[in-house]
N, C-alpha and C positions, 0 to 999 in steps of 0.2 A: 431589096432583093425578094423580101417574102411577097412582098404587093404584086410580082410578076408571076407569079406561082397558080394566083385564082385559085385558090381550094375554098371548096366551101367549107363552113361551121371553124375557120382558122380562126384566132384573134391570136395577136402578137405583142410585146412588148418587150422594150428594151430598158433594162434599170442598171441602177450605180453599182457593184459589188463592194465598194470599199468599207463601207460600213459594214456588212456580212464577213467582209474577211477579219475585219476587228472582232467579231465575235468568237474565231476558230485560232484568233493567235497564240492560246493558251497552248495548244496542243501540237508537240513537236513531233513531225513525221519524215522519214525515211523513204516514204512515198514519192517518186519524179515529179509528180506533179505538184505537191505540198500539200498544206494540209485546205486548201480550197475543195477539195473532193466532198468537205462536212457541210459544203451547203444543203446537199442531199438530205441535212437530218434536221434543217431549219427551215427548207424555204415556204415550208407554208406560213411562216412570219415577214417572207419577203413579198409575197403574190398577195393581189387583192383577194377580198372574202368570198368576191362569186365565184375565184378558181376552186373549186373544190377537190379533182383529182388532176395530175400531172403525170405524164409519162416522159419520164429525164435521160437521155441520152450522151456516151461518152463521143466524141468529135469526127472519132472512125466508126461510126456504124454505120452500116446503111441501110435503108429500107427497099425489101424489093417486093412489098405486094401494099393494098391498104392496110393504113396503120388503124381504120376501123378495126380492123379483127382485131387485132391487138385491145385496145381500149375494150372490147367486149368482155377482154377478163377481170374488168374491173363490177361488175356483177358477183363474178364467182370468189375474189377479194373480200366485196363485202359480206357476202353468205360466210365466208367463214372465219370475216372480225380483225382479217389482215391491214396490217398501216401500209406494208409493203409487198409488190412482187416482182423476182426474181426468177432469173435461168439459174442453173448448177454451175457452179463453174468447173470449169471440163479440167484446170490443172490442178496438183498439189502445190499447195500453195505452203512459202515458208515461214519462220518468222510466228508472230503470233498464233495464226490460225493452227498450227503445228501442233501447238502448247496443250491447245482447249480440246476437250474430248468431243470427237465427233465432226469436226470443224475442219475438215480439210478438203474436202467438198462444200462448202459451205454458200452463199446467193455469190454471182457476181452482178455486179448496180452498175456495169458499164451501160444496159436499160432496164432501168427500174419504175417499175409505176409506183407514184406513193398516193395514199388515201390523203389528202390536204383535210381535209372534214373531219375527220376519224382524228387526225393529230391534235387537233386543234381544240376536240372537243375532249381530250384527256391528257393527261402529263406526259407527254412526250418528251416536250424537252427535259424535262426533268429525269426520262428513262434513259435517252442515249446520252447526254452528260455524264450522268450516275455508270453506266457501265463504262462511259470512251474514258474518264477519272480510272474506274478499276483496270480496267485493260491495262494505261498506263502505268500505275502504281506496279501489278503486277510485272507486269511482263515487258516496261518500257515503249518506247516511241513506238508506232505501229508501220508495220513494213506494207500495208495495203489500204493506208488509209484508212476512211470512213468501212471500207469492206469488212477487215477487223471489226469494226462494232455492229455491223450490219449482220455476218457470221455470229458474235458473240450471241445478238440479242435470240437470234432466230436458233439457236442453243438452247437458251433458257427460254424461251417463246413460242414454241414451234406453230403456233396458228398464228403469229407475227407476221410470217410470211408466208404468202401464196407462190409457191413452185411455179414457175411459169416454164412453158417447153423450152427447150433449148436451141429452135430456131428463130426465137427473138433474141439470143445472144453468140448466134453459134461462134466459136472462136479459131479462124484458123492456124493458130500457134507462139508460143510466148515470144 
């Protein structure tokens, strides 16, 4: 399907998930979709090393202009040391992000760009484990998924993540 598409500067690949989901089975979620949403905070262990940055999208987004613009704020990401960036997300969200101060506004990663390089070349997994465990501990299963720890980090991190506007995620209603 992608071959029909002709874009330039595209490359594509299709890989196995079932290993990657053995990696997130520790972590039980309340989430419809389950706890697959935490690949988001591994896959620069699943992509080759020349992938450097990635722009990950949930299955209903659409795009209606070039996604060049987009990818250009991955310049202004790394000026300011961000792994990740996100829109706001426009609801109050329940459940975890409720709990934590400040977090009810928190990224929504239905499209999130991540720095693949930037993870890779510091402990990352070792940060979101460490906080998606506290989360846990605290406050139990997560009602938002990966978002929960994606919100948590960007709490205690704030140049974690790069605000992206909110017409790369705009949402028309829960």
């Amino acid at each position: 399907f992608f071959q029909t598409w002709r874009l330039r500067r595209l490359r594509w690949s299709l890989y196995e998930l079932d290993q990657a989901h053995d990696s997130v089975d520790f972590i039980p979620t309340a989430h419809r979709a389950g706890n697959l949403g935490y690949l988001r905070m591994f896959i620069h262990n699943l992509l080759p090393l020349y992938v450097e940055k990635v722009i990950l999208m949930d299955t209903d987004a659409i795009i209606l202009e070039d996604i060049d613009v987009l990818h250009g704020y991955f310049q202004k990401m790394e000026n300011q040391g961000a792994y990740f960036g996100a829109s706001l997300d426009m609801y109050n969200r329940y459940g975890i992000r409720e709990k934590l101060p400040n977090t009810k506004m928190g990224p929504n990663v239905g499209v999130v760009m991540l720095d693949l390089k930037r993870m890779r070349e510091t402990n990352w997994d070792d940060l979101w484990r460490e906080e998606t465990m506290r989360l846990l501990n605290e406050f139990g299963p997560p009602t938002a998924s990966e978002q929960d720890t994606f919100a948590s980090l960007e709490f205690s991190h704030p140049s974690w993540c790069y605000r992206l506007p909110c017409q790369y995620n705009f949402q028309l209603g829960e």
